[in-house]
C-alpha positions as a Markdown table, in Angstrom:
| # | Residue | x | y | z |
|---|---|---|---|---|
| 1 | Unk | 0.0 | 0.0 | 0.0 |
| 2 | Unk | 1.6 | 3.5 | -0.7 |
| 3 | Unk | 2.4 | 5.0 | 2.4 |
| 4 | Unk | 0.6 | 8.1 | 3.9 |
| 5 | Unk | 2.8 | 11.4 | 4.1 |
| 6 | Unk | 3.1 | 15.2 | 3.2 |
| 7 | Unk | 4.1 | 15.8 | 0.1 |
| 8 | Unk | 7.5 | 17.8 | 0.1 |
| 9 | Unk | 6.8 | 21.9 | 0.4 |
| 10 | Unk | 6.7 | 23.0 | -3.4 |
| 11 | Unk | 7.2 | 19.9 | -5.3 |
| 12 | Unk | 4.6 | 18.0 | -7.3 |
| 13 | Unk | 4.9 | 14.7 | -5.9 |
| 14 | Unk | 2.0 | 13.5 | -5.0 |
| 15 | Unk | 1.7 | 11.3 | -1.2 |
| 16 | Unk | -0.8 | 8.4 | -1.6 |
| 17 | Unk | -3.1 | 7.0 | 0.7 |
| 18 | Unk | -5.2 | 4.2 | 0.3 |
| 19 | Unk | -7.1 | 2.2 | 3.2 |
| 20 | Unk | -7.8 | -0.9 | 1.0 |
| 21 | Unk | -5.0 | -2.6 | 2.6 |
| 22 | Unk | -5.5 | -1.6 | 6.1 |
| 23 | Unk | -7.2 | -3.2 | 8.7 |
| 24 | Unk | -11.2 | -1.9 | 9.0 |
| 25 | Unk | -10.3 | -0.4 | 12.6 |
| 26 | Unk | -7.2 | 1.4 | 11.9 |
| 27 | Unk | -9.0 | 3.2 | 8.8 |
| 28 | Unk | -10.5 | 5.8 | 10.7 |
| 29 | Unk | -7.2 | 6.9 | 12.6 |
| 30 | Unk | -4.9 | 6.7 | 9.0 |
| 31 | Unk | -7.0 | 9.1 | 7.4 |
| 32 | Unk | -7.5 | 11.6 | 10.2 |
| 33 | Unk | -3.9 | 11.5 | 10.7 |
| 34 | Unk | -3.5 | 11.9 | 7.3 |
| 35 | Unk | -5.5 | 15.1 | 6.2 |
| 36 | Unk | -4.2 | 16.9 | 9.6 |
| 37 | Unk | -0.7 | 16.3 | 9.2 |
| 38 | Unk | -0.6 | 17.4 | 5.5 |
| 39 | Unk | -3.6 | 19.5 | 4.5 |
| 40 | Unk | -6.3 | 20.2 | 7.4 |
| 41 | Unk | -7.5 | 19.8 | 10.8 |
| 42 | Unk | -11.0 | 18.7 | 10.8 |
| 43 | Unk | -13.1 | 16.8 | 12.8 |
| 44 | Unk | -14.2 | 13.6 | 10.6 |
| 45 | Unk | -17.4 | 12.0 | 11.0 |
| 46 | Unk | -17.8 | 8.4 | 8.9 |
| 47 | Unk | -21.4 | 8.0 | 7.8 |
| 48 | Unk | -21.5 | 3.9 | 8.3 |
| 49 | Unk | -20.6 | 1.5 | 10.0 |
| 50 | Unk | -16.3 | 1.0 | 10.7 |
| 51 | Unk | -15.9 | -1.8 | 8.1 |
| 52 | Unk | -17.6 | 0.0 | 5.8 |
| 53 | Unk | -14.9 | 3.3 | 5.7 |
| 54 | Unk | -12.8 | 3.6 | 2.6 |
| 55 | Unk | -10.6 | 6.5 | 1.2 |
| 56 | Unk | -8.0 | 7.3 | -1.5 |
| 57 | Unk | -6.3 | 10.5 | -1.3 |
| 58 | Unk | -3.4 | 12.3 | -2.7 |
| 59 | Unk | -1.7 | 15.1 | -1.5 |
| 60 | Unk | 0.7 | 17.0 | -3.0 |
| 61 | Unk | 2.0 | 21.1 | -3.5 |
| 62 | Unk | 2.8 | 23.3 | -6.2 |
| 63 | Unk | 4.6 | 26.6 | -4.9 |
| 64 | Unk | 2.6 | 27.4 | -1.9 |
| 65 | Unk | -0.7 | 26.0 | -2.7 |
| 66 | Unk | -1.4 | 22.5 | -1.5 |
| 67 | Unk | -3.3 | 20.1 | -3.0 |
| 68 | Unk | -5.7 | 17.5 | -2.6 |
| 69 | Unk | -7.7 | 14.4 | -4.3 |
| 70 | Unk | -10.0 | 12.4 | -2.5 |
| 71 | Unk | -12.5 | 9.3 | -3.0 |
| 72 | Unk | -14.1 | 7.6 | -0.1 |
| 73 | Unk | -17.3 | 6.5 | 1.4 |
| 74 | Unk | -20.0 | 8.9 | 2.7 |
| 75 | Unk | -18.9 | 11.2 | 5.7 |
| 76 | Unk | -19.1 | 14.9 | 7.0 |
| 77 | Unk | -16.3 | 17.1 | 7.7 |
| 78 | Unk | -16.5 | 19.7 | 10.6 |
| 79 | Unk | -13.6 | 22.8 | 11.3 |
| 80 | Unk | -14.9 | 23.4 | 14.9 |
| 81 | Unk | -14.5 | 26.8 | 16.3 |
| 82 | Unk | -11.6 | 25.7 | 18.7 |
| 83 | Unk | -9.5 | 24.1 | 15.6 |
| 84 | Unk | -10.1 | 27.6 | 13.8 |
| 85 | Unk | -8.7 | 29.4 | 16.1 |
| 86 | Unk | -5.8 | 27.4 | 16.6 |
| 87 | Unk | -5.3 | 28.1 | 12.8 |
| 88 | Unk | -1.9 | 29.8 | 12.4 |
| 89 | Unk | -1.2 | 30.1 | 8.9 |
| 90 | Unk | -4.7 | 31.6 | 7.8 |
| 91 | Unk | -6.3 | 30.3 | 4.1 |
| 92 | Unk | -8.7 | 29.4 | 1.5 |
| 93 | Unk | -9.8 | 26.4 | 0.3 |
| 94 | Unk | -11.2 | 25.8 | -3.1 |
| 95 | Unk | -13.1 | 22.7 | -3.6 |
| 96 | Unk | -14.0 | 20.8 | -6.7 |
| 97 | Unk | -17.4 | 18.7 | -7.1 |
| 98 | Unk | -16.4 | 16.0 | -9.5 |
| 99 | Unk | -19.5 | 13.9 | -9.0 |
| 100 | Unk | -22.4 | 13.1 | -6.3 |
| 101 | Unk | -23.2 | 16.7 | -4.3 |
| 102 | Unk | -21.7 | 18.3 | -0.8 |
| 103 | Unk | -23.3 | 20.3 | 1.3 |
| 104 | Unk | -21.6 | 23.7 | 2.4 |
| 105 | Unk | -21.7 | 25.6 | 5.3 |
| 106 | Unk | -19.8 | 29.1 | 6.8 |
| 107 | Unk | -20.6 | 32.3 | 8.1 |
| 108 | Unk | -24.1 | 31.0 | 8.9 |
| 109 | Unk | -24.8 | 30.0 | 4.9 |
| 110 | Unk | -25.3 | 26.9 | 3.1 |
| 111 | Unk | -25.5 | 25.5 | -0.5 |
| 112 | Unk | -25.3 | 22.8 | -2.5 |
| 113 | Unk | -22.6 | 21.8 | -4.6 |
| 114 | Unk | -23.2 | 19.8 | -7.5 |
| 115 | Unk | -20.6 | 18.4 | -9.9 |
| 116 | Unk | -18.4 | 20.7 | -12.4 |
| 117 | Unk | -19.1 | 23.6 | -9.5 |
| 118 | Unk | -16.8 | 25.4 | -7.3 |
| 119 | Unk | -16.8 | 26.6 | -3.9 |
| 120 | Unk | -14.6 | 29.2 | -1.7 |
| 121 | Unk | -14.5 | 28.8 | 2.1 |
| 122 | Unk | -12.0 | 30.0 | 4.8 |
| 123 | Unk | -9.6 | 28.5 | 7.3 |
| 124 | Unk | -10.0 | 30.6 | 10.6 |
| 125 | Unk | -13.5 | 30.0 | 10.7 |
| 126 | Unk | -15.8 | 27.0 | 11.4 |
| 127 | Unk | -16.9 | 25.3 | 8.4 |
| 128 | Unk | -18.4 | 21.9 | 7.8 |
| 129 | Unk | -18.8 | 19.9 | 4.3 |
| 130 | Unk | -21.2 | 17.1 | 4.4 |
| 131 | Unk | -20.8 | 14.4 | 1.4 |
| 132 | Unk | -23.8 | 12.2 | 1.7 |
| 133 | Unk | -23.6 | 10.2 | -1.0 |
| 134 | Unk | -19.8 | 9.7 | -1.0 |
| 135 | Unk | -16.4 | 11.6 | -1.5 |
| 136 | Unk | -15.3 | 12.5 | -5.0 |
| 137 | Unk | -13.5 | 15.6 | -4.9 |
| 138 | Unk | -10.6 | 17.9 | -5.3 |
| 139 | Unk | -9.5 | 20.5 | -2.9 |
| 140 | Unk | -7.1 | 23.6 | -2.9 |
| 141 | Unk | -5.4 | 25.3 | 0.0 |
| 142 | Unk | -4.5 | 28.6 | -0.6 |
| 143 | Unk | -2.4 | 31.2 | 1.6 |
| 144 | Unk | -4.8 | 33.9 | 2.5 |
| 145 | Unk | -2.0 | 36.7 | 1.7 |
| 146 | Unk | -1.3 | 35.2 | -1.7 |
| 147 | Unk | -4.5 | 35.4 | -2.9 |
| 148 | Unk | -5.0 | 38.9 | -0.9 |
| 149 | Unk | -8.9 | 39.6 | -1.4 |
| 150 | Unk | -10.3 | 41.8 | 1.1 |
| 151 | Unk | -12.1 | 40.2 | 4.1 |
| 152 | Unk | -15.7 | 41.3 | 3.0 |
| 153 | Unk | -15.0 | 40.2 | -0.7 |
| 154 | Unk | -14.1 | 36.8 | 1.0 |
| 155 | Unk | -17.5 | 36.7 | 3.3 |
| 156 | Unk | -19.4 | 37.2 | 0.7 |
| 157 | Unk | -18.3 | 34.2 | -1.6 |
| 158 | Unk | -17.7 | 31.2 | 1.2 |
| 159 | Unk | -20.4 | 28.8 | 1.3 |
| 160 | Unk | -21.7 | 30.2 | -2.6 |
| 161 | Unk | -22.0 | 27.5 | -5.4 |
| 162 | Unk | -19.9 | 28.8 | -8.9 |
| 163 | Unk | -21.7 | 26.6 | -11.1 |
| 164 | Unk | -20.9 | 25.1 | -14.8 |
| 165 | Unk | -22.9 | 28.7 | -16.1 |
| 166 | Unk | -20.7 | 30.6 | -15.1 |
| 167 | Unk | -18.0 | 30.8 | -18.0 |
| 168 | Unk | -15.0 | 31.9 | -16.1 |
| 169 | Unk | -16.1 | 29.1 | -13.1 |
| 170 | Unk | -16.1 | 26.7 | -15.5 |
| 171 | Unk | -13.0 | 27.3 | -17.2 |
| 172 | Unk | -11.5 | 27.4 | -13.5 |
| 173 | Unk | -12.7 | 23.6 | -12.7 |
| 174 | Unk | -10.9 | 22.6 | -16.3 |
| 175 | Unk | -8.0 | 24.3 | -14.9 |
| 176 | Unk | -7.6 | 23.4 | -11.3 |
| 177 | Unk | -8.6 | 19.9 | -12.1 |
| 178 | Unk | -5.8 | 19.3 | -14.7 |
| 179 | Unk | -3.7 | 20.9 | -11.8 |
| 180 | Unk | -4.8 | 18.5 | -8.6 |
| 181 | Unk | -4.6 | 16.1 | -11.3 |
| 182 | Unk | -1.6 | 16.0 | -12.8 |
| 183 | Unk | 2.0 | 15.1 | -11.2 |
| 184 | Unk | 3.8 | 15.9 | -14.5 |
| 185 | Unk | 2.4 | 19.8 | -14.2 |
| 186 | Unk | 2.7 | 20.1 | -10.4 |
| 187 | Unk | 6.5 | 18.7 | -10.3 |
| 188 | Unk | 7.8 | 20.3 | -14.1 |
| 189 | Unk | 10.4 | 22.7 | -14.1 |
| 190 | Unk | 7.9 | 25.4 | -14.6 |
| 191 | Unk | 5.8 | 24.2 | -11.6 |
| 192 | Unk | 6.6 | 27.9 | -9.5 |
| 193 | Unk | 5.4 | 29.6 | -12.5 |
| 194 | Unk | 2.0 | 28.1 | -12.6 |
| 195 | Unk | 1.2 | 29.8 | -8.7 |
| 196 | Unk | 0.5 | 33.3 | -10.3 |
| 197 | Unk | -1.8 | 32.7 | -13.2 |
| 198 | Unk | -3.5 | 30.2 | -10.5 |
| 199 | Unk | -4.2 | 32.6 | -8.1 |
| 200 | Unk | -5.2 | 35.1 | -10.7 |
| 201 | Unk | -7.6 | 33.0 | -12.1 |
| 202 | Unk | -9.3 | 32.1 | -8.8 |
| 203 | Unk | -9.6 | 35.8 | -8.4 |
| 204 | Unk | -11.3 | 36.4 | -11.7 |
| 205 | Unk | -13.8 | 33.5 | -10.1 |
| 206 | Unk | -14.5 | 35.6 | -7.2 |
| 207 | Unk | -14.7 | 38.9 | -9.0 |
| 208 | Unk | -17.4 | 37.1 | -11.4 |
| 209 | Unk | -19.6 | 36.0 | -8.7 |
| 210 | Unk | -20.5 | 39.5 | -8.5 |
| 211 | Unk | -20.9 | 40.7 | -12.8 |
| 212 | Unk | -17.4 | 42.1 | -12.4 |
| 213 | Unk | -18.6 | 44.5 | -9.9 |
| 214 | Unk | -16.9 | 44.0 | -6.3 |
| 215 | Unk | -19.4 | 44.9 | -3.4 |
| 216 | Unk | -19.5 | 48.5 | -3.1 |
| 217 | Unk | -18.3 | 49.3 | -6.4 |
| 218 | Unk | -20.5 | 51.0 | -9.1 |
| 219 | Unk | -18.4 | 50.3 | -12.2 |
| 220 | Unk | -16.7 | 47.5 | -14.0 |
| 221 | Unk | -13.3 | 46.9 | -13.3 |
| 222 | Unk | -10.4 | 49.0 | -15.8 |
| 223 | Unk | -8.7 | 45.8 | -16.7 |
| 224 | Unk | -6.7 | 47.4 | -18.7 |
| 225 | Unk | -5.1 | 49.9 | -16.4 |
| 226 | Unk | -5.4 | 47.6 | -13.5 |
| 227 | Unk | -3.0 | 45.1 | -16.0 |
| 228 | Unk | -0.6 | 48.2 | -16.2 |
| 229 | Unk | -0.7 | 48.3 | -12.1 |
| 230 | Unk | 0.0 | 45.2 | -11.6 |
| 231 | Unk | 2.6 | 44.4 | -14.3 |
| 232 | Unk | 4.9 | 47.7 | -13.0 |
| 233 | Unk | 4.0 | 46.4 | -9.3 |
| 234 | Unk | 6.4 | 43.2 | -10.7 |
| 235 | Unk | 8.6 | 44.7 | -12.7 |
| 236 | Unk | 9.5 | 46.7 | -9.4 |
| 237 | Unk | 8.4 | 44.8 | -6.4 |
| 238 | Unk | 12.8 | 44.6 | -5.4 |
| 239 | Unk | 12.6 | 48.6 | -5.5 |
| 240 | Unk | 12.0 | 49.4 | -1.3 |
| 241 | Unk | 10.9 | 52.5 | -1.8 |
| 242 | Unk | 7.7 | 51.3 | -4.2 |
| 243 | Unk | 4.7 | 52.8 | -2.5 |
| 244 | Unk | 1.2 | 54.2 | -3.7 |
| 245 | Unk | 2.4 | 57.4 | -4.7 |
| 246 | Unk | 5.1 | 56.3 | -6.7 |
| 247 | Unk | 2.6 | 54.0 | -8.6 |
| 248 | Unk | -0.1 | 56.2 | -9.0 |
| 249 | Unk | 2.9 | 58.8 | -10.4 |
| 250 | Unk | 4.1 | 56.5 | -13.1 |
| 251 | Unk | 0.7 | 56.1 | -14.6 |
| 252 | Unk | -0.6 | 59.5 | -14.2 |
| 253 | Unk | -3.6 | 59.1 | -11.8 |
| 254 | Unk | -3.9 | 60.2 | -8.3 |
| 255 | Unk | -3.3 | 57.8 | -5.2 |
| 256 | Unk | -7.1 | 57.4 | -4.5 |
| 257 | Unk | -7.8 | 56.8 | -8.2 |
| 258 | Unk | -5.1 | 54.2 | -7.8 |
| 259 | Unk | -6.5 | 52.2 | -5.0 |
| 260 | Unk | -10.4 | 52.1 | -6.9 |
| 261 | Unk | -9.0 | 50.8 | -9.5 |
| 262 | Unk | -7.4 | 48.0 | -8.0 |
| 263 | Unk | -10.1 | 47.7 | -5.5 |
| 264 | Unk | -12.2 | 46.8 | -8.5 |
| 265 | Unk | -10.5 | 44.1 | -9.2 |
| 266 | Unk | -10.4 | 42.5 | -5.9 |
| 267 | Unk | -6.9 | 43.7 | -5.1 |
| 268 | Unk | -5.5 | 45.1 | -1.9 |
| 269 | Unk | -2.4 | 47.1 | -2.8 |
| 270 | Unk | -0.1 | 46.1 | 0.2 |
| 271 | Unk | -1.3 | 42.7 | 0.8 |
| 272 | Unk | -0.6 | 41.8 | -3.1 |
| 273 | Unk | 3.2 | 43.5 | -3.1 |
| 274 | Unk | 3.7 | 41.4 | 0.2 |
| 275 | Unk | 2.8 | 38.4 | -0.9 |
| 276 | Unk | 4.7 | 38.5 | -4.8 |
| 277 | Unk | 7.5 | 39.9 | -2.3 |
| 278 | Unk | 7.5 | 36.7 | -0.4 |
| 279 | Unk | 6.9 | 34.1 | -3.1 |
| 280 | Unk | 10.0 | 35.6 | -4.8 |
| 281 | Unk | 11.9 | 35.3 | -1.7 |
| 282 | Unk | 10.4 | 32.1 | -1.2 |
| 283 | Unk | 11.8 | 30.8 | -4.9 |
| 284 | Unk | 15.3 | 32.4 | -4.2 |
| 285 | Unk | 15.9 | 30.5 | -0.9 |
| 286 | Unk | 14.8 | 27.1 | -2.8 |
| 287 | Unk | 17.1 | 27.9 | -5.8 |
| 288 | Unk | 20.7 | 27.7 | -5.7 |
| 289 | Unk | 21.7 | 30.9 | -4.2 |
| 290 | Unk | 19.6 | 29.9 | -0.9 |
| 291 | Unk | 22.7 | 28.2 | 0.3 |
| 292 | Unk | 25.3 | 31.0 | -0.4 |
| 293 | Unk | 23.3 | 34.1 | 0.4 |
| 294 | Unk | 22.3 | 35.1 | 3.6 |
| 295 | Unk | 18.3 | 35.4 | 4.3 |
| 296 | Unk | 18.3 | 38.5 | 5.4 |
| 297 | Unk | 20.0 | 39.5 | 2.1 |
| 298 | Unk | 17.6 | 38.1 | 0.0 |
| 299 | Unk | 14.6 | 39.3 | 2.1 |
| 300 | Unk | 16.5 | 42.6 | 1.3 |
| 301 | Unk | 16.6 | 41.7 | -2.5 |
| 302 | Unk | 13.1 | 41.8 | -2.6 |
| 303 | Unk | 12.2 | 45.1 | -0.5 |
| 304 | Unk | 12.3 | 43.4 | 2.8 |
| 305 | Unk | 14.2 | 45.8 | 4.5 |
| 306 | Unk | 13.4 | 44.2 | 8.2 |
| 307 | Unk | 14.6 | 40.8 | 9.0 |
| 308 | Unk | 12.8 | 39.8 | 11.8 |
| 309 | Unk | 9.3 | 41.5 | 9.7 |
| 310 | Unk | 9.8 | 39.3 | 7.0 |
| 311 | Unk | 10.7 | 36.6 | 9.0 |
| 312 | Unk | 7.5 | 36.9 | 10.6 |
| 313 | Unk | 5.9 | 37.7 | 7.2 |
| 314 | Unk | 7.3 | 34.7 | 5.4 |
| 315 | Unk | 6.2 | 32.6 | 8.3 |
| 316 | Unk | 2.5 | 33.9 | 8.5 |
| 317 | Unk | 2.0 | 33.4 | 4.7 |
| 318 | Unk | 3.4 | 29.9 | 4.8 |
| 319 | Unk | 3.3 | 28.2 | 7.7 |
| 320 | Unk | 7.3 | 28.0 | 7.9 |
| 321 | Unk | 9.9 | 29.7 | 9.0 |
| 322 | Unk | 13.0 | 31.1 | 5.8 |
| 323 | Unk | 15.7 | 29.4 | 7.7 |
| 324 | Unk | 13.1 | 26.1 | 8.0 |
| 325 | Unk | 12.3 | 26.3 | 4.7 |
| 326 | Unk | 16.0 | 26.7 | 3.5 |
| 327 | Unk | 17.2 | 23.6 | 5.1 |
| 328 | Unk | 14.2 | 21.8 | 3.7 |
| 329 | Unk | 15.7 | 22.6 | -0.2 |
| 330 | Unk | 20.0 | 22.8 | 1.1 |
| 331 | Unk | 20.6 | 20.7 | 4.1 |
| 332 | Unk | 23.4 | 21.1 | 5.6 |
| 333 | Unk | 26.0 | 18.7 | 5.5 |
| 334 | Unk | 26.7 | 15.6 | 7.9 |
| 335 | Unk | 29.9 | 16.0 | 9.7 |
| 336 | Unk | 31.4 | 12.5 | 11.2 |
């Protein structure tokens, strides 16, 4: 039987777990064990009688986002308020409904989700999913700060069904399938470069719920100039001295006019240059300079001009410390 584990932080390989071969009585325990130690903690709640459980899963990672597919018998899944709180590396999940349907709830809402739909729920709040009918599903666990939606943009789409009508939802299910799906994709050489356009597209998702009009917005987003934004944002995120003013300079609009526009699309100025900040970092200290340089200097690289704030930074967006996550890519060497 392939052996339960995490998948290694950033790679594409994919753990297995499969209680076919495992006594009916330790079932319950291996996949508990399982989903906390590599994806979520949940309480689990197995709809039948203990010979009857049954689950494949695989987890696995591409850049920051984890991953995970799972087929088992019927059963409800509960985040209590207690395990929210406890929840120190805040996040969203994104499920898939491949077949059968799954109950939703957060925030005091429900819905149904029925296959080829979407759904968007958060990590620091309780949450339950109830699959009555059996598990056949694919599920996404996002950094909160990577994606970097406001809080109220969030509330108002946890617990909502984006269903096969909606064009951009349903080119999102093609797309994150093929992703939970596919090894080759999540562990290529271009795996890192996949996290942006995946992020992006989940917000497009979010931002379609409402016709391209973000709560409390009157007008439809300038994609356009918004593009602009967002593409100097990049091109400059290792200046330390990039701010609002500077930004709203270079295109000729005024600071306030800056932040509607990206507040149109669902974008939160210093929350999104944090968080490309960090996943640069976070690519630097994997690659082959996170041995030689320093982290400090490469936190410094990428506008970090604090250690111990992007220490903390890099910690709260990933659940890991730089140093931890250093080692994890350049041990050091054993000395006899």
């Amino acid at each position: 039987m392939p052996v339960p584990g995490r998948a290694g932080p950033g790679t594409g390989r994919t753990a297995v777990l499969d209680t076919s071969a495992v006594a009916p009585p330790e079932r319950e325990d291996l996949i508990r064990h399982a989903l906390w130690e590599s994806f979520s903690r949940i309480d689990i709640q197995h709809h039948g009688p203990e010979e009857r459980i049954g689950a494949r899963m695989g987890l696995g990672a591409v850049g920051p986002l984890k991953v995970c597919s799972a087929r088992g018998t019927p059963v409800t899944l509960r985040r209590t308020e207690r395990l929210a709180r406890g929840d120190h590396a805040p996040a969203v999940f994104l499920g898939l409904q491949v077949t059968g349907t799954n109950v939703v709830g957060q925030y005091g809402r429900q819905c149904r989700v029925g296959p080829g739909s979407l759904v968007v729920f958060e990590s620091t709040a309780p949450y339950s999913l109830s699959f009555e009918q059996g598990v056949d599903y694919l599920s996404l666990r996002i950094p909160r700060e990577t994606l970097a939606l406001p809080e109220r943009v969030l509330r108002a789409v946890t617990a909502t069904a984006f269903g096969p009508a909606n064009p951009t939802a349903r080119l999102a299910f093609t797309y994150f399938s093929q992703l939970a799906a596919s090894e080759e994709l999540r562990g290529g050489s271009g795996a890192e470069a996949l996290v942006h356009p995946s992020v992006e597209l989940l917000r497009a998702v979010v931002v379609s719920q409402f016709g391209g009009v973000l709560p409390g917005r009157a007008k439809v987003p300038e994609a356009p100039l918004s593009l602009r934004i967002t593409q100097y944002i990049r091109d400059h995120l290792a200046d330390p001295g990039l701010c609002a003013p500077r930004i709203a300079a270079a295109h000729g609009i005024s600071v306030r006019h800056l932040y509607t526009v990206l507040a149109r699309s669902g974008i939160s100025l210093g929350d999104w240059i944090r968080a490309h900040r960090l996943a640069e970092c976070r690519r630097e200290l994997a690659g082959p300079q996170g041995r030689v340089r320093t982290i400090a200097s490469i936190g410094r690289t990428w506008g970090f001009v604090d250690a111990t704030h992007f220490s903390k930074a890099f910690k709260h967006a990933y659940g890991i410390s730089p140093r931890a996550w250093r080692e994890q890519h350049h041990p050091a060497p054993q000395h006899r």
